[in-house]
Structure formats: C-alpha cells, structure tokens
C-alpha positions in Angstrom: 185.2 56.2 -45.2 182.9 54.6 -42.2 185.3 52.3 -40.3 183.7 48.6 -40.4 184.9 45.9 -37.4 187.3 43.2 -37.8 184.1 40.8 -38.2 182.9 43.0 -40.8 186.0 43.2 -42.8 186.4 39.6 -42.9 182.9 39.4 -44.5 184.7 41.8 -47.0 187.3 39.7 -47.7 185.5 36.7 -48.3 183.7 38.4 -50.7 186.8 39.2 -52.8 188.0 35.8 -52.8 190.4 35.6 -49.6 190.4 32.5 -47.9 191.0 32.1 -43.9 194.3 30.4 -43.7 194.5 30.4 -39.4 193.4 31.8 -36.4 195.9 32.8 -33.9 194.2 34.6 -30.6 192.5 37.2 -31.6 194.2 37.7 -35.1 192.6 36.0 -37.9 195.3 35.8 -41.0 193.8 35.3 -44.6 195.6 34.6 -48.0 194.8 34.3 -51.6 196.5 32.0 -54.6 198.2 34.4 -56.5 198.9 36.4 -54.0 201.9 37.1 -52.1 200.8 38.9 -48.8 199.2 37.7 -45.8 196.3 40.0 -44.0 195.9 39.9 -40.4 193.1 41.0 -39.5 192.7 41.3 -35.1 189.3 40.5 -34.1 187.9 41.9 -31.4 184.0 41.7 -31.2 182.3 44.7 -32.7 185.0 46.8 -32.3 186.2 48.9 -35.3 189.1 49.2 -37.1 191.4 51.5 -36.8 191.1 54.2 -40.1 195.0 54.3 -40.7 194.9 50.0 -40.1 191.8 49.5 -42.5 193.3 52.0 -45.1 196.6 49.4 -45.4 194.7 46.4 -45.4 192.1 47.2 -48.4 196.0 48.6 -50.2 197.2 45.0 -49.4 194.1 43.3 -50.6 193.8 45.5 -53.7 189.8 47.0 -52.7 188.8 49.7 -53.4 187.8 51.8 -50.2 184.7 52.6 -51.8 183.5 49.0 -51.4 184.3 49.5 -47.9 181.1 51.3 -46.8 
C-alpha cells in the first residue's frame, strides 16, 4: 500500500462522499450523513501518513485500501 499525505487523503475522501465538517490547527475532521464516526485527518503539507494511521482511517471510512494507491 503507497502511503498518500493528509492532502491527498482528503481528496480521497471527498471522493467517497465525506464532507469537511471543521478545521482545527492542523487537523481537518470530516463526517458523512449516515455515518456515525468522525475522521481526523492532521494535515501537514506533503507529508505522508503514517501506514498503521492510514490503515484505520480507510477501516473507519469503509475504502477499500486498494482505492488508496
């Protein structure tokens, strides 16, 4: 699985239908109707993710890691 940035992943997001709710510093936080968790995602220029921290988030948002790359 190649690791994407925070910027990157929040592209990802948006294309599976999460909206951004808020920004707070560095930490952008998304949510979808239907629903119930809330993904922070931090933010820090091109930086990547971490594998273990990108692994829990696509769980949360139910993607595939596949659709990752």
């Amino acid at each position: 699985m190649k690791t994407l940035s925070g910027k990157a992943f929040c592209r990802l997001l948006e294309r599976h239908g999460w909206q951004l709710l808020r920004v707070q510093g560095s930490h952008h936080v998304y949510g979808k109707s239907g629903q119930r968790p809330r993904l922070s995602v931090p933010v820090h220029g091109n930086r990547p993710l971490k594998h273990g921290l990108q692994r829990h988030l696509l769980k949360l948002a139910s993607i595939a890691e596949g659709e990752a790359s």
